[in-house]
C-alpha angles and dihedrals in degrees: 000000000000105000086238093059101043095093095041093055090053093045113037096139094060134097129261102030098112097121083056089050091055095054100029106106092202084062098046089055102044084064101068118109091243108038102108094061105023099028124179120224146189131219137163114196092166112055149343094278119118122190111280111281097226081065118106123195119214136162097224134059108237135192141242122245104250086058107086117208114244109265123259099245089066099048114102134163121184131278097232100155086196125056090219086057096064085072093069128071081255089084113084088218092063095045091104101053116114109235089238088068084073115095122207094212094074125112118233096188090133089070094042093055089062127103109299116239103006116127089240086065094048095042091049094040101049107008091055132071120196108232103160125115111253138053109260101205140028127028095327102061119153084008114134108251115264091239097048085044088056098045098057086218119146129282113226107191134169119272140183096289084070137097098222118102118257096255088065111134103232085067100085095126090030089059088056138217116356110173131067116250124207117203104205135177112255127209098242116359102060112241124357133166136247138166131252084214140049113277110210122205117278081018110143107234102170151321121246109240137193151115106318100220141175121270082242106056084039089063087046086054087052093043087052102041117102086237114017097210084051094058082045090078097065093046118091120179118221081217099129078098107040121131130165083204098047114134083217111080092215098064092039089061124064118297121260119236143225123227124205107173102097105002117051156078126277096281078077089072088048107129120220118252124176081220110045136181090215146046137205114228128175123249138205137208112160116022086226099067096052085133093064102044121162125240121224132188117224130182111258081186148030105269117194115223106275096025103123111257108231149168137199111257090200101051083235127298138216102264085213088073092060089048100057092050128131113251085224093064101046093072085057096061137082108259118227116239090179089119094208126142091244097047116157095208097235136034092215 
């Protein structure tokens, strides 16, 4: 335990420590929403290090100063009166889905147990396409579709500008973290995370938070960064948007980022594997802040409680790149310790 902190750990109910509370990571994290059913906990089995002292854990994204938030008269969420509705092209979240996000396994029992023979039935039945996220009925409920899971394409989900109830189900990522995350030691690449329960496929893990930032001030933090690809890690770009055509000037510019590295949640913490048990995809609430989607991990697999959760940094290569590779310029790159079967060799 860091020497600063010792008092505070012993003595967390007194007076006067406010300056302690601010830095202690144990506090920062008993005040998510969620902590008391779904908590998030550390633990180093392997030797004396804590995570760096200058690090701040938070459950939202937030923005620096010079990012303003859209204005409210642009804000807009749908109209569903029903919950059940917000699953069907009808629902002006959903306008921008591509057709190819549906799944045909999906059971659409909800629409059969309605009245027989009324028009509704028939309009709802054969007038409207499913084109949300996520399976409605069955085990997989509130899972991501396998087909949407394998095309990496955007989730568009509802949000707080909308008339639906909470518990709508296009709400998965809205609703927040569900699962309890473990951030443990490694042997040998320093911390990584884990969960204390069984993570199914589709299944919404977390979202990767961090300052939103300007590409500008992305490229000082580079500049400034010991070694540029390791800060790298950290930098995530908001481009799943970007157009140099869009009639909106915000996507047309270059994409804010999102850095991790002092300010986040425990994804942070997340290894890279070439073979990984999660993927980021980018999620929308309002339409109008595209720009500043979020990005949320989701299972591509089953992974049993205490597996490392990982990703992979490099969005996947050719292994026939690494392969053609001067010797020469593999001393200069970072080697992968990831272990798996399917190992590259190098991250970049």
């Amino acid at each position: 335990m860091e020497q600063a902190m010792r008092r505070h750990f012993f003595h967390h109910s007194e007076e006067g420590l406010d300056a302690e509370k601010k830095r202690c990571h144990w506090c920062q994290i008993r005040t998510f929403a969620t902590h008391s059913r779904y908590p998030i906990t550390i633990v180093n089995n392997e030797d004396d290090t804590m995570i760096q002292s200058n690090f701040r854990f938070m459950e939202e994204s937030i923005r620096a100063d010079d990012i303003e938030p859209t204005r409210k008269e642009f804000l807009t969420g749908c109209e569903c009166k029903e919950d059940k509705d917000c699953r069907y092209d009808n629902c002006t979240c959903l306008q921008d889905v591509e057709d190819e996000s549906s799944d045909d396994g999906d059971d659409d029992s909800d629409i059969e147990s309605e009245e027989d023979g009324s028009f509704e039935q028939w309009y709802r039945k054969y007038e409207r396409k499913k084109k949300y996220a996520y399976y409605s009925n069955g085990p997989k409920v509130g899972h991501l579709r396998s087909k949407m899971l394998a095309s990496g394409n955007p989730i568009y989900e509802c949000h707080e500008s909308c008339i639906c109830s909470p518990d709508c189900s296009n709400r998965v990522v809205e609703r927040g973290r569900q699962v309890p995350l473990q951030i443990f030691r490694t042997g040998n690449r320093g911390w990584g995370v884990r969960s204390t329960v069984d993570i199914k496929k589709g299944q919404f893990v977390d979202k990767y938070m961090g300052e939103i930032i300007t590409a500008e001030e992305a490229a000082r933090r580079r500049a400034q960064s010991h070694i540029a690809q390791k800060k790298d890690v950290y930098l995530f770009a908001l481009d799943k948007f970007s157009n140099p055509d869009s009639f909106d000037e915000r996507l047309r510019g270059p994409p804010l980022e999102v850095d991790g590295e002092f300010i986040s949640g425990p994804t942070r913490f997340i290894n890279h594997s070439c073979d990984p048990n999660l993927r980021i995809f980018a999620r929308v609430g309002d339409h109008a802040d595209k720009h500043i989607h979020d990005l949320a991990f989701f299972a591509v697999r089953d992974i049993p409680r205490g597996e490392e959760l990982t990703f992979d940094y490099v969005g996947g290569v050719d292994d026939s790149d690494m392969d053609a590779l001067d010797p020469e310029k593999q001393r200069d790159m970072t080697r992968c310790l990831c272990g798996s079967k399917k190992c590259r060799g190098y991250l970049w």
